[in-house]
N, C-alpha and C positions, 0 to 999 in steps of 0.2 A: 655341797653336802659331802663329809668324807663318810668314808667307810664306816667309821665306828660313828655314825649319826645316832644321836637319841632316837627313843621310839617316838617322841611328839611329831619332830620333824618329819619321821618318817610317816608314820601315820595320816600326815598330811599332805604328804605327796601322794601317798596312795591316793587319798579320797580322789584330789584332785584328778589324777590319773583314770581314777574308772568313772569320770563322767565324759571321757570320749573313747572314739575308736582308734584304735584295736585293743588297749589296754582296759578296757569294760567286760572283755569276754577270754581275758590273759588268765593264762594259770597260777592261784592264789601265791608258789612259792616263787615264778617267776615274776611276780607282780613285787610280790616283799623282795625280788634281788634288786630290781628296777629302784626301787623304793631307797633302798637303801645306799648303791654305790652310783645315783641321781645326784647331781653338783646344781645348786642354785647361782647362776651367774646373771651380770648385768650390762647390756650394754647401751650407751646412753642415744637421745637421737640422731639419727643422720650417719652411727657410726659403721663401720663396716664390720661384719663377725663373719663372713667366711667367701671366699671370694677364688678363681684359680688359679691365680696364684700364691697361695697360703702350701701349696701342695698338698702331699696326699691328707685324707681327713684324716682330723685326729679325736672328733666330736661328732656322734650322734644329739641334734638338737629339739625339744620338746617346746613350744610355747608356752611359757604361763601365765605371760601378760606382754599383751600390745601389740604390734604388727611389726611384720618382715617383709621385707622387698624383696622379691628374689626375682634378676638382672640376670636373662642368657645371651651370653655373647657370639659374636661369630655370623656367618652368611645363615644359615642353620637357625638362626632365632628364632625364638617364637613369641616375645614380649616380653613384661611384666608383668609381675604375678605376688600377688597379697599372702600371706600367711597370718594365720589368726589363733588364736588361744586353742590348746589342746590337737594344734598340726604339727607335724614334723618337718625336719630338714635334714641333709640332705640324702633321702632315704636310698638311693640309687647308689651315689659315691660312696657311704659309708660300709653297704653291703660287700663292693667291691673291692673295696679299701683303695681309690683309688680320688686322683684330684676330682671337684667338682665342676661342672660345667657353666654354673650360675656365682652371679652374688651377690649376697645375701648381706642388705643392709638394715637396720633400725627405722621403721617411719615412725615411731616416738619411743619414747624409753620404752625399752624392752626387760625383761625379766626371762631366761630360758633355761631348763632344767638339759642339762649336759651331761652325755655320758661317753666316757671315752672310747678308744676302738677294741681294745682289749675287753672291757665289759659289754661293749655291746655284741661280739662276735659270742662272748659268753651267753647272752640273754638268747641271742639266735639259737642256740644250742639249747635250752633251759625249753624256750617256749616255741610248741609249735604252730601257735596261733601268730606268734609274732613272728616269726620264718615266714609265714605263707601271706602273712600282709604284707612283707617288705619286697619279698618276690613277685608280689601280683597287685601291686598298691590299688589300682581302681573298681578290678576284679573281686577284692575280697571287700570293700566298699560295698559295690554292686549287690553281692549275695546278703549283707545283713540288710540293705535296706528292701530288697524282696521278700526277705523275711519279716519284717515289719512290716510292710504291703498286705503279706498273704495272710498276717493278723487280721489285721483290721478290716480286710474286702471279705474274709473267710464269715467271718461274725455279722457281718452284715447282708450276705448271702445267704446263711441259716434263719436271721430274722426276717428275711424278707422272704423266704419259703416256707416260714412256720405257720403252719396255723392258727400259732397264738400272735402271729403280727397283730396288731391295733389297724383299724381301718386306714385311719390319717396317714397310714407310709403304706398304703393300697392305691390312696387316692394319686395319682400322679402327672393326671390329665385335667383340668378344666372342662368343667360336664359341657355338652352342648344341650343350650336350652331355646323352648320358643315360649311363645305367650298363648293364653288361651284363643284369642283373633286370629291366632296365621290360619292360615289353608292347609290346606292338606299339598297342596300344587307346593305351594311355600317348605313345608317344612320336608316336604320326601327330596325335594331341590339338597337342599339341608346336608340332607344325611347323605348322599351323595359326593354333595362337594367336601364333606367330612372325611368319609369314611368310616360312621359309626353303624350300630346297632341298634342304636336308642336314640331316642328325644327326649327330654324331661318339659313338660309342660310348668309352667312356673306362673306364680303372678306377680306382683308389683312388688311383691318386700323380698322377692327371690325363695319363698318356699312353693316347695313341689305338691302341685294337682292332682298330677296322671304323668303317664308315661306314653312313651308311642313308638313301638321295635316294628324290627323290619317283617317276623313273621305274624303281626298288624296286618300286614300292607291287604295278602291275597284273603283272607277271611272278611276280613273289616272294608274292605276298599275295593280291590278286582272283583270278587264276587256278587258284591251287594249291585257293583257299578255305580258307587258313589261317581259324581262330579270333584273336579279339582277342586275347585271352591269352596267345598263345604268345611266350616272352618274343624280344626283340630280336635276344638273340644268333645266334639261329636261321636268322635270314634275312638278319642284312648281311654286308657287304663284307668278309672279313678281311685285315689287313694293308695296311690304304688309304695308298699313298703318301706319303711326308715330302720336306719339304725344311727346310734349316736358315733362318734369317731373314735370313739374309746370301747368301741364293740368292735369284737375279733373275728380274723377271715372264719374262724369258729362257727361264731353266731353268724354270720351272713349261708356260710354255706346249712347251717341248721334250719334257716328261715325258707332258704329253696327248696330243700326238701320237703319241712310241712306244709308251704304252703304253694305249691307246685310252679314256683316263679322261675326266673332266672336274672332276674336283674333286684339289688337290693340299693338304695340312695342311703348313702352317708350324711349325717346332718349336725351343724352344728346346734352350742345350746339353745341358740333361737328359734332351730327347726328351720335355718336356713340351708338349702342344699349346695352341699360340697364337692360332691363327688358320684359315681355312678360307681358297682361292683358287680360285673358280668359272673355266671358261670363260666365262660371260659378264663376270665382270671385268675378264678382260685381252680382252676384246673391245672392252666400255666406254672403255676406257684410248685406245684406238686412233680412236674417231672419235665425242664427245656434240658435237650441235650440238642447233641450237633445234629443227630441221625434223622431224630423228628423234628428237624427244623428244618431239613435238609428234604425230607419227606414232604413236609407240609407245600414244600418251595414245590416241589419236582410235582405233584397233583392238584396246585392251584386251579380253578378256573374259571375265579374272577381277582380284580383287587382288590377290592377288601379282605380280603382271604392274605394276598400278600402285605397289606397293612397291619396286620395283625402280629406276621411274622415280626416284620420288622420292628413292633416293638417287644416281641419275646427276645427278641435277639440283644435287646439291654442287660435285663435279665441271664442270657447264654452267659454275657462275655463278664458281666459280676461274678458269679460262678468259677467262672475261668481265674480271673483276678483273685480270685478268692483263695485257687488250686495252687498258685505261684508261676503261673505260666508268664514268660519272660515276652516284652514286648513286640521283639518279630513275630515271635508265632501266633499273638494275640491280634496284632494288626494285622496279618496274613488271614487269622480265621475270618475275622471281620471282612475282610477284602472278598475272602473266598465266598460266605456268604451272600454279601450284597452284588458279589457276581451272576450267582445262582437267581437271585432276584431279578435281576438285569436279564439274565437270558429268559427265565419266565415271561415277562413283561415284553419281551422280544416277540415270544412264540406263541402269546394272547393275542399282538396284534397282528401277526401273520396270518391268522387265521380271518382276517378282513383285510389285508391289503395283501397282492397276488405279484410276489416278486418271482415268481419261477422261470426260472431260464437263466436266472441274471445270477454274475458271480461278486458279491459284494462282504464287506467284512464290516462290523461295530468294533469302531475303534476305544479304547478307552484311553484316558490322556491324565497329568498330574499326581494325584498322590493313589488313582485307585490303577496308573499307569504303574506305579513303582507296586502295587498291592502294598502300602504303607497307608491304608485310610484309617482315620481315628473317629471316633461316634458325631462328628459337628465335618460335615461332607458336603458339596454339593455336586452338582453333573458338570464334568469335564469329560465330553467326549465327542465322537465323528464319526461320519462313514466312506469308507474307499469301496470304491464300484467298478466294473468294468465294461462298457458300452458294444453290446454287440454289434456287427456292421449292419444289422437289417434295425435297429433303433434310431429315436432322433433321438439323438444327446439331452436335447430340455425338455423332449417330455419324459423322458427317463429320469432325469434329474427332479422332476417335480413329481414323480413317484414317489422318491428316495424320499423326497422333501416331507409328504404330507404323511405316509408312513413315518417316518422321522420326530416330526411335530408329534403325534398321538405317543407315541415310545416316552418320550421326552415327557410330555404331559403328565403320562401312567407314572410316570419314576418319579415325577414330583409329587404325587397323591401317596406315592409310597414310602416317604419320608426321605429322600434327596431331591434338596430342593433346584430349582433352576437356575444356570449359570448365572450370575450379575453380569460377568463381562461376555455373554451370549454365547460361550465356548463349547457350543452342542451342535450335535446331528442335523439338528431344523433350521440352523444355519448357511444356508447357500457358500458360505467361506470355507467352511470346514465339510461337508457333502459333496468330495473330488472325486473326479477318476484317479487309475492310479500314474497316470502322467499328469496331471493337473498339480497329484500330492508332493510328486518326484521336482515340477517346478517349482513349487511352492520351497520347498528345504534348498532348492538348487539358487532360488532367489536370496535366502534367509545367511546362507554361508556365505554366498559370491558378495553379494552387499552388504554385510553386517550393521545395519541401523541399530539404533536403542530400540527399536520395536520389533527390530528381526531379531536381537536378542533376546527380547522378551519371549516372544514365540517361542524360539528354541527350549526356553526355561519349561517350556507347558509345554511343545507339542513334541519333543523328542522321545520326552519320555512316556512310549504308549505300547499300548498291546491289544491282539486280539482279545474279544471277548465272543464273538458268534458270528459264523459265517464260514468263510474262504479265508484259513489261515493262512495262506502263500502268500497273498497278495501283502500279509503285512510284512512276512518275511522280505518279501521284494524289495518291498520299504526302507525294511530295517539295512538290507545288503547298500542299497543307494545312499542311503543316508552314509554307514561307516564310510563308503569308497570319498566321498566329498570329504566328510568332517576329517580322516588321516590325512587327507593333502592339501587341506589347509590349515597350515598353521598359525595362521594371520587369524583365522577366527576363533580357533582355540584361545588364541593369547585375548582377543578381548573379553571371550566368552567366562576367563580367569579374572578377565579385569571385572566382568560383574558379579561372579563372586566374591571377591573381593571387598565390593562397596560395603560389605553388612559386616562389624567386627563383633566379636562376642563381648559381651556386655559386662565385661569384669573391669572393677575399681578398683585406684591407689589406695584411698584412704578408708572406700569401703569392701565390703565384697565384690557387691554389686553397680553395674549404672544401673539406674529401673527411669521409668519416664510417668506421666501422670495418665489417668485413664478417666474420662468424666469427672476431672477435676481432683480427681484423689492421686497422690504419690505412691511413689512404689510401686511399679507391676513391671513386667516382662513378659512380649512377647513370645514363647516357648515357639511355636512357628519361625516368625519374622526373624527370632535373634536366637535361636536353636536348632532345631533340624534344619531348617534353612541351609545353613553353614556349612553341615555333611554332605545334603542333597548335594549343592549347587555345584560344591570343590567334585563328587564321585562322578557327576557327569560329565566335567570335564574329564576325569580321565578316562572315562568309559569311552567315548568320543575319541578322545587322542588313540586310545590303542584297539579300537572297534571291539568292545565288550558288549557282546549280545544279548544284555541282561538288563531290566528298568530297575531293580530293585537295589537302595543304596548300601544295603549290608552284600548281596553279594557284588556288587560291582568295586566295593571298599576291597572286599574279601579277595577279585580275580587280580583286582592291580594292584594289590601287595605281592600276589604270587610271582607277578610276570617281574615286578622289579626287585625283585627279592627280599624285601624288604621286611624286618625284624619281627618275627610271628607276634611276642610279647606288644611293640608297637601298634601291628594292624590291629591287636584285638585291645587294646584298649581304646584306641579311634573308633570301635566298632560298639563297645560295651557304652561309651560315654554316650554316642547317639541312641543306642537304645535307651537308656536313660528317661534320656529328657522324652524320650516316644512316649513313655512308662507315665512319668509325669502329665504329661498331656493327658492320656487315656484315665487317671487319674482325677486328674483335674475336671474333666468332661465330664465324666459320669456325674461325679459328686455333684456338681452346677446341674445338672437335667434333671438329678434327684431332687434337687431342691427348689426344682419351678424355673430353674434360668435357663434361658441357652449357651449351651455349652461354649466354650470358649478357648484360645490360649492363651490367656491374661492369667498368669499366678501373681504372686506377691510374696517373694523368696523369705521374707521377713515371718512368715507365717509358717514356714516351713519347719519342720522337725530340724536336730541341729547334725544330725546325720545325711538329713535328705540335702540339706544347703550345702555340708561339703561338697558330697559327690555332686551337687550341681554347678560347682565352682569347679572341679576338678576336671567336668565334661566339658567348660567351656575351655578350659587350659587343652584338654584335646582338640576341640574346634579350630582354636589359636593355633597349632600347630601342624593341623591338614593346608589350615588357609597359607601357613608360612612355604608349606612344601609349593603351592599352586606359584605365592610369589619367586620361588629360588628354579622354580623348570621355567618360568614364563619372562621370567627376570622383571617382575612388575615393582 
């Protein structure tokens, strides 16, 4: 396109142009420059359009159909890399005006709008939208799609506080129900191994009877001195208030006031029961901050009180989501939260098992070891102890044990569920002294198995949560002095990160693999943070970084090797990311009845969200290439 281009042409590059980033939020005269001294060129498949030795650039290049390969060369690699419609190249060389370090071929006929370097330094100068994208390419990615984030979780945080919500996005649990036959022995069992407030008595076509709350129990049951057996129907509620699902937290909180209840049953049009809506629901609704949740945590004293929390705490962190809060600090509140819980549940059953004297610490291990937990959690953790000489070692240990086990129990009633591969406190494996813990890391390095390195993957990464902080520090000193002097287990410990590549395609964006039979997904865990985690620990290890968390430990080994601020923080911003996505991801699945998950389907994704997720995996590629060029793998 020359200079003196018609307005058609021009016109239609515009369009073009503002259905991507950064040229969507460009300023309208530097858009019309863009526009105007923009060259449509072509080149065909397999051919080469810019490569380092062509020398310095002489083309800013825009896609406007079909893909580019772009081929880095050198020890230094970091792979192959796709470009697709409405991305640019090569945004780095051109800035600089200097040769590029990639090259850039055709994987089919290509079509790219070209602007040369003299217009483009020009357009630098024109717009300062486009200056600060081309100096901070992932970084200014990152902020618009937060800002579309904090749309869409903002608006769904107001309607889920409003009291003109509709019932049906109130309902978010599956009621617990019994039948008119149980017992009362039956159904109080129930609500126990629940954690509810209610029963709904139901009959055979699923509509509700009567109801049966817990402050039921001492009016109707302890005082009377009913029998366990006497069946249910005998003592609840009959005819417990309906509302249809299309009746608002409005109406339910209207209905407990006149008629002096606190529980209202949601119903569909059949008058089949759906859902249950407590007063303290629509109380929740009205005011979760951190302080009274924090409150709530610190004066617990029972669990269900703490189960409570933790599902206000969906709620807190939509809010959050809603505010534009970035996802370290969102996974950190999370963490910090379900810490607080953990100590609670600690200091309930301290008060029935008698460890005094003894100096022992609750270790916590994996992602709530890094404080990077997302809403779909379960218990990873342990305890280190230290055996007085007047104690027997096992029965001290089966103190540990059986307090342990109840800890362990309580946290699963509380919504983290129990280890699958048993990696908790009530485990005899993981319940050491702190020599027992020192051989255990001492065996893990000196031998490196595939299951000592699995270990290291989960148990290095830990921290105190309650007790005798020293002991973990002790830990943490033993562990650094082994892992800096050997470097034989570093270098494998690189080889297992390694194993996992990021998931990015030739021909497509993405690899995705099938998930119950359906195509297209990605694990955001398995083939995403994975990637950051696995590469920070290694170097956190190699240089004894005192820290489990992978943004700061990202953070301290870029300082020590001084390595290009712009670089560490775009390795840093890409893993936040995909955290973002996850916590994204999760909620929306729990809101919707599923458990949460890290299965997306990038295909689904906004066309904004997929760059930058293609762009975070090209940082991933490029952490994992540094682990290959220290380790020489």
């Amino acid at each position: 396109m020359s200079r003196t281009a018609n307005s058609t042409l021009v016109s239609a590059t515009v369009e073009f142009l503002r259905k991507h980033s950064p040229f969507d939020r460009m300023e309208d005269a530097a858009l019309d420059y863009l526009g105007q001294h923009a060259r449509l060129a072509y080149y065909p498949k397999d051919s080469i359009i810019l490569s380092p030795d062509s020398g310095e650039t002489l083309y800013f290049h825009i896609v406007q159909r079909g893909k580019v390969l772009s081929r880095e060369a050198g020890e230094g690699a970091s792979g192959n890399v796709t470009i697709s419609a409405g991305e640019c190249f090569p945004i780095g060389a051109a800035s600089g005006q200097r040769a590029t370090v990639c090259t850039y071929s055709a994987l089919d006929d290509v079509f790219s709008y070209q602007l040369d370097n003299q217009d483009f330094q020009q357009l630098l100068l024109l717009s300062p939208v486009f200056n600060r994208y081309c100096a901070s390419h992932i970084t200014t990615l990152l902020s618009q799609s937060r800002k579309q984030m904090q749309a869409q979780f903002s608006q769904r945080a107001l309607e889920q506080q409003s009291m003109a919500a509709p019932l049906s996005e109130l309902c978010k649990r599956q009621p617990i129900t019994a039948t008119e036959s149980a017992t009362l022995e039956s159904v109080m069992t129930l609500m126990g191994e629940t954690g509810v407030g209610s029963i709904v008595i139901i009959d055979a076509n699923g509509k509700a009877q009567g109801i049966f709350t817990q402050s039921d129990v001492l009016k109707r049951v302890v005082l009377p001195k009913l029998p366990l057996d006497t069946p249910i129907s005998a003592v609840m509620s009959r005819k417990p208030h309906t509302l249809s699902l299309d009746a608002t937290a409005s109406d339910a909180a209207l209905a407990m006031a006149m008629h002096g209840i606190r529980h209202v049953l949601a119903v569909d049009e059949e008058e089949k029961l759906c859902g249950v809506i407590s007063e303290r629901d629509l109380f929740a609704m009205q005011r979760v901050g951190l302080r009274q949740l924090r409150y709530t945590v610190e004066q617990a004293q029972d669990i269900p009180t703490l189960q409570q929390v933790g599902r206000d705490l969906r709620q807190f962190t939509l809010n959050m989501l809603g505010q534009g809060v970035a996802a370290e600090q969102l996974t950190q509140f999370i963490s910090a939260l379900n810490d607080s819980i953990t100590r609670r549940v600690i200091t309930l059953n301290l008060q029935v098992h008698d460890l005094y004297g003894i100096d022992w610490t609750w270790l916590s291990f994996g992602s709530e070891g890094r404080e990077e937990q997302t809403f779909s959690t379960d218990q990873d953790n342990g305890i280190i102890y230290q055996c007085p000489e007047a104690m027997d070692k096992d029965q001290l240990q089966m103190r540990m044990l059986e307090f342990a086990r109840d800890v362990n129990a309580d946290l699963d009633r509380c919504g983290f569920p129990l280890c699958k591969g048993n990696i908790m406190a009530s485990n005899p494996q993981w319940c050491l002294t702190i020599e027992e813990w020192q051989s255990r890391f001492a065996n893990w390095i000196r031998s490196p198995s595939s299951a000592a390195l699995l270990n290291a993957s989960i148990f290095f990464d830990f921290r105190p949560l309650y007790g005798k902080d020293h002991l973990a520090s002790q830990l943490h000193r033993y562990l650094f002095s082994l892992s800096q002097d050997s470097p034989m287990f570093q270098r494998m410990l690189a080889g297992i990160a390694l194993q996992t590549a990021p998931p990015l395609g030739l021909l497509r964006d993405f690899v995705t693999e099938e998930h119950q039979g359906q195509p297209g997904f990605i694990d955001l865990k398995k083939f995403g943070t994975r990637l950051f985690v696995d590469a920070a620990r290694v170097f956190a290890l190699s240089k004894g970084i005192n820290v489990s968390n992978t943004t700061k430990r990202l953070e301290r080994y870029a300082k020590l090797m001084d390595a290009a601020p712009d670089e560490a923080d775009a390795i840093i911003e890409a893993f936040n990311f995909i955290q973002m996505l996850r916590l994204r991801h999760q909620h929306l699945e729990e809101e919707s009845g599923r458990e949460g998950s890290n299965l997306i389907q990038p295909d689904k994704l906004n066309q904004l969200d997929r760059r930058i997720l293609k762009e975070s995996f090209r940082q991933a590629r490029k952490l994992q290439q540094k682990l290959k060029v220290i380790y020489q793998l």
